[in-house]
N, C-alpha and C positions, 0 to 999 in steps of 0.2 A: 377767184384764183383758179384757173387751168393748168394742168399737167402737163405737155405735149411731150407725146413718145414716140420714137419712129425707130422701128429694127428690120427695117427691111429699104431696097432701093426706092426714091422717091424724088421724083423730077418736080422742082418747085417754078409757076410760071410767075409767082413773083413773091415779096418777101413776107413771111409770116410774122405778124406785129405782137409778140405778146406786152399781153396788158401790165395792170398793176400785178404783185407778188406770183408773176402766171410761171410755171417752170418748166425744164426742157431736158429729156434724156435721150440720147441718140445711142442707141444699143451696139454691142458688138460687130452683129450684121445689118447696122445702119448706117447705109449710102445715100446723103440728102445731098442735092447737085442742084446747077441750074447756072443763066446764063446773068442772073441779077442778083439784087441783095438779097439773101435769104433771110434772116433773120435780124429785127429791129423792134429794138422797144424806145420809146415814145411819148412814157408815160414817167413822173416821179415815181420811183421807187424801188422795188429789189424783185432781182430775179436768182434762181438757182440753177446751174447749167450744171448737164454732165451731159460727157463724150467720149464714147470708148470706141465709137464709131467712123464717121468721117462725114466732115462738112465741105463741099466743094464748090467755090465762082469762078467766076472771072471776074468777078468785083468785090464787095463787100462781104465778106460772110458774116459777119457780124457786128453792126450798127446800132449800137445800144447808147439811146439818149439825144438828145438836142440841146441847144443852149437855152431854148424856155423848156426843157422838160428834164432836167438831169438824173442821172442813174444816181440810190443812194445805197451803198452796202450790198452789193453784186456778188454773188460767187458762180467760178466760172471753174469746174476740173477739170483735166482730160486724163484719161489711163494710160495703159504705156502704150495701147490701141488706137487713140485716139489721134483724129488728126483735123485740125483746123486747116484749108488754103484758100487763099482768094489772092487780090491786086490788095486786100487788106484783110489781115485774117479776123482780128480784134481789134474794132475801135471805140473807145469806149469816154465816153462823155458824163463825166459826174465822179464822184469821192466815194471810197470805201471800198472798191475791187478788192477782193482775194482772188485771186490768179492761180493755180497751182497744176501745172505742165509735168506729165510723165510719158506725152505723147509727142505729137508734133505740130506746131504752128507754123505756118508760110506766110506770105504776102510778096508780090514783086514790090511792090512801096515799102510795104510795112508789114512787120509780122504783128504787133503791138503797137496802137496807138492810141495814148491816153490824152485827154483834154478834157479842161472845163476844171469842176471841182469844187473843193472848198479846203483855206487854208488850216481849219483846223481839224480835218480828214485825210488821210493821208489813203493812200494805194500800197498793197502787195504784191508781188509776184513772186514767185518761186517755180522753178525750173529742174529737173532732174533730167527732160527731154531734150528734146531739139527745138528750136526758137531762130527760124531763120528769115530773111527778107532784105530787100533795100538796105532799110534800118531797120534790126531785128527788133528794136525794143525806142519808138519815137513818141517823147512827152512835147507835144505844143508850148508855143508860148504862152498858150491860154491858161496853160495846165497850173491851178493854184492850190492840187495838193502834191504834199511830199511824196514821193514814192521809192518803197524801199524794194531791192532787186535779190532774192538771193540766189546762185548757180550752183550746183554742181553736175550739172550738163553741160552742154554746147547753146554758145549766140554768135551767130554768125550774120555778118552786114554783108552782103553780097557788095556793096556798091562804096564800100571803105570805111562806113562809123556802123557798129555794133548797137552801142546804147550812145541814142541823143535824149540827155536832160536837158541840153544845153537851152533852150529857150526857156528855163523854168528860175525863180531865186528863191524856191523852197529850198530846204536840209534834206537831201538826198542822201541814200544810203545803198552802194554795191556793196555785196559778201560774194566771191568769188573761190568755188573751191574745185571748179569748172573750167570750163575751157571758153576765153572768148574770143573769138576771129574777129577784128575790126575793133577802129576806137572806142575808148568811152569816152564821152565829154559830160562833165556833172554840169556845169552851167554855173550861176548865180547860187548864192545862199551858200551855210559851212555844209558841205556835204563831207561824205565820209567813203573812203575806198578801203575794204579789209581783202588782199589778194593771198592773203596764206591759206598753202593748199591748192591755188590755180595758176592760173598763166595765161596773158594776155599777147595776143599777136598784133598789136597794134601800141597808140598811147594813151595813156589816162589822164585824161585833161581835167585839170580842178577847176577853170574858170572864177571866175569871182567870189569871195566871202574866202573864209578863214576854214581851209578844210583840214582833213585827218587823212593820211593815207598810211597802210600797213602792208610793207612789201612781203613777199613772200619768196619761197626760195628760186624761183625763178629768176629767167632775165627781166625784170621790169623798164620801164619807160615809162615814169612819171614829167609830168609838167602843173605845177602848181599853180599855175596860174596869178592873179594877182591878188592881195591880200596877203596873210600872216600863215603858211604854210606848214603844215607838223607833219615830219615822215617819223612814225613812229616805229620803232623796232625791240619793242619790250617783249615782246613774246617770241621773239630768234630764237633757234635752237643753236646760234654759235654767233660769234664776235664779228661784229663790222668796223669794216675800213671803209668812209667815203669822205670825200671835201666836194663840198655844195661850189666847191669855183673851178674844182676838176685839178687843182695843186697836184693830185696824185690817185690812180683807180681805186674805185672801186672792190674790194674783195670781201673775203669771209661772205656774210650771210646778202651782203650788197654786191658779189660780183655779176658782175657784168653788166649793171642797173644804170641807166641814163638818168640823172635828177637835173629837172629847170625850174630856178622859179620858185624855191623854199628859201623858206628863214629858219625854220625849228626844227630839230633833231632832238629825240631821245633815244638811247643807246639800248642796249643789252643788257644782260647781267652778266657778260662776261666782260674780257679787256677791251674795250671798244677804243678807236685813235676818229676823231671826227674830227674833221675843219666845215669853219665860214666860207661865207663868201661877203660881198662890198656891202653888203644889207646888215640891217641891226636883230645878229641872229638869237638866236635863243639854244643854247645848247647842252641837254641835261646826260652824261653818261649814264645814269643808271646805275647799277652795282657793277663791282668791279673794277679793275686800275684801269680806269680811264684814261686818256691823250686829247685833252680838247682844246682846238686851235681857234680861235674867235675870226684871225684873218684880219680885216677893214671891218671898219665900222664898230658901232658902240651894241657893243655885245653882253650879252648875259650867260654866265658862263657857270654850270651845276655841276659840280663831279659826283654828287651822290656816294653812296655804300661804297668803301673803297679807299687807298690811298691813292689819290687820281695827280695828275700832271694836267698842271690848265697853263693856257698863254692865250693871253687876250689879243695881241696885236696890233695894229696899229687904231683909234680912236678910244673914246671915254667907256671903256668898261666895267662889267658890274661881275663880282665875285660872288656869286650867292651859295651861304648857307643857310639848310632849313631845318636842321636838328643838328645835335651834338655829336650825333653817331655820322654824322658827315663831314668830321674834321679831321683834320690830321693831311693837307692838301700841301703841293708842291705848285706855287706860284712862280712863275718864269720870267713874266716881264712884267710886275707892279710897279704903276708910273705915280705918283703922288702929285697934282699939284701942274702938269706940267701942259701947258696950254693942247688942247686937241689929244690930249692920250694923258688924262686926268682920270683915271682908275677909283673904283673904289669896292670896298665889302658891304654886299648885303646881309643881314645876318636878324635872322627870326625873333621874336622877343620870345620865344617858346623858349630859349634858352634857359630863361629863366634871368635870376637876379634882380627881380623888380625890372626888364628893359621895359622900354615904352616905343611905340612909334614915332619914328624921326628921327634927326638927326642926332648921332649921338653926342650928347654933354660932352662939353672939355673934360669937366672932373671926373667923369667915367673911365677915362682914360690916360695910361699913364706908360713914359719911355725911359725905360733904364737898362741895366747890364745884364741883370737877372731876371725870373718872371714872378715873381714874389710882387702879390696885392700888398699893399700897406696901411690903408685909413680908413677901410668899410668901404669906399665907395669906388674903390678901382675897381673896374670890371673885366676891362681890355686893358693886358699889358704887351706894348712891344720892346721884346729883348736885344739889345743892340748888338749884343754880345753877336747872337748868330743870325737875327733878322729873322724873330718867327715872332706872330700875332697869340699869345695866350686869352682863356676867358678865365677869369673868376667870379663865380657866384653870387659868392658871399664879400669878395672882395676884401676880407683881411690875410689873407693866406695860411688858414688853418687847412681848408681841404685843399686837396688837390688839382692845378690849376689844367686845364684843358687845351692841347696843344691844335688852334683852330688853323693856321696856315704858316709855312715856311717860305720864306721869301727871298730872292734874285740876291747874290750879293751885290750891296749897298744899297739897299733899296731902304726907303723910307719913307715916314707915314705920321699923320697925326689924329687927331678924334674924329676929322672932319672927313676923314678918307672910310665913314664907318657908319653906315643909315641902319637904321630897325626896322623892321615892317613887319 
């Protein structure tokens, strides 16, 4: 194992290979330059880099690993001094990079380019500096670990995409509290976008797999790509308006936010109003008097903490309760029974009363004028009187029965309109 230190100017005529665990510090008033790769390693294994100085190409400045020889558990720092530039600042081939930027990286290609790997190793970076290039931040197709990014600096794509995953189907993960100039594209696999606290000048494409995205107070432009998309908004510091089919803008903590290409929303904990779009959405408000519009399609529809207003709208929707402390709901259009807009409640067995999974029993269930259980085994009463769904426990009507949803005038229902899970 070698040290290599250099704090002074030094013209490299070609590139220095370190070995196995060999490591490298480029000092303050260290200027290492030259017309080729400078730096490449070659060998399985780990290096330790620091740079408070400056590495300068015209090509590669740093070349670390091959496909028979991959990097494992690298760490690379740079100060606020430091500055990586080449036609490639960092390319790095093999799993385990710790990355952590408080200076500056370039590349006209690439300021960042990861490949190779292993899928159960994963890559970090973290940025506080400047991260600029082509594509500031390019994972290959080859690339088979995850890699998580997190900003609160600057990444700017000179040439329109900021961060390309996009050739990878690992679970990638942006945290964003930074500025990025140019898209992201996460690519394949559930990856994860959290942008509160930053702001993106471009869009954030989920591509393939079932991702998470976390808008933040900015204007966002999301595209969820395909799969089962979740914009989640549980950590807003105020109330969103969006419908996923553009029904009606955007505002509160979603103004001015583009969404393509989602099924799932979770809301706030304040009064959140959400609509669907044609897809089988999934729509949970969170705490708070929710407004959730289901739209088309056969929908899932939570109002959570809250006396919420749901409407499923047109196809086979599902009413789900997942605790007790989540009833008391105003249902608007429950269909019973009625070909293609065949509604029903999902409702927890946490509730209690001995429920079971499945469908619920006829005898569990029972319709008359009052909500009064009768026999021990009524569980679910609907009241005709005013059209609201009771639960009892214990089912004879000693305690007090629990008001689960009020429902559409005339609306009606049998045991079959009522699953466990």
């Amino acid at each position: 194992m070698t040290m290599h230190a250099y704090n002074s100017t030094i013209l490299f005529a070609g590139p220095l290979v370190l070995d196995l665990f060999d490591g490298l510090v480029i000092g303050t008033d260290g200027f290492v330059y030259g017309q080729h790769d400078l730096f490449s390693g070659t060998t399985d294994g780990q290096h330790n880099i620091f740079i408070a100085g400056t590495a300068a190409t015209s090509t590669w400045a740093f070349l670390l690993g091959d496909f028979g020889h991959e990097m494992i558990g690298s760490t690379i720092t740079l100060t606020a001094t430091g500055v990586v530039r080449g036609f490639v600042g960092v390319d790095y081939i093999g799993a385990g990079l710790e990355l952590g930027n408080a200076g500056t990286i370039s590349g006209d290609l690439a300021a960042i380019r990861l490949e190779g790997g292993s899928a159960s190793v994963g890559n970090l970076l973290v940025n506080s500096g400047t991260i600029i290039g082509g594509q500031a931040i390019d994972a290959f197709a080859s690339t088979l670990s995850a890699t998580t990014i997190i900003n609160s600096g600057l990444i700017r794509g000179t040439l329109g995409t900021a961060i390309s995953l996009a050739g990878t189907d690992t679970d990638d993960a942006v945290v964003n509290s930074g500025r990025i100039i140019g898209h992201v594209e996460l690519g394949g696999g559930e990856d994860s976008y959290d942008g509160r606290g930053g702001e993106v000048m471009g869009t954030v494409r989920g591509g393939d797999g079932n991702d998470r995205f976390r808008p933040g107070a900015g204007e966002d432009s999301f595209d969820g790509g395909s799969g089962s998309d979740l914009l989640d908004f549980r950590t807003g510091d105020g109330a969103v308006e969006l419908a996923l089919d553009g029904s009606w803008d955007s505002t509160g903590w979603a103004e001015g936010d583009t969404y393509t290409g989602f099924e799932r929303v979770i809301g706030t904990t304040q009064a959140d109003r959400i609509g669907g779009n044609s897809a089988a959405n999934i729509l949970n408000g969170g705490a708070g008097a929710d407004q959730l519009f289901g739209q088309a399609g056969a929908d899932t529809l939570i109002g959570g903490g809250g006396i919420d207003i749901l409407s499923g709208g047109a196809g086979n929707d599902s009413f789900q309760f997942n605790r007790l402390a989540e009833c008391g709901d105003l249902l608007a259009d429950f269909s019973s029974a009625a070909a293609g807009n065949n509604d029903r409640f999902l409702i927890s067995a946490d509730f209690g009363g001995g429920l079971a999974a499945g469908s619920l029993a006829a005898g569990l269930f029972v319709s008359r004028a009052d909500n009064l259980a009768q026999d021990g085994n009524d569980r679910f009463i609907f009241r005709t009187a005013d059209r609201t769904l009771w639960f009892d426990a214990d089912g004879t009507g000693t305690g007090a029965g629990v008001l689960v949803a009020s429902l559409q005038a005339g609306a009606t229902m049998t045991a079959a309109d009522i699953v466990i899970f």
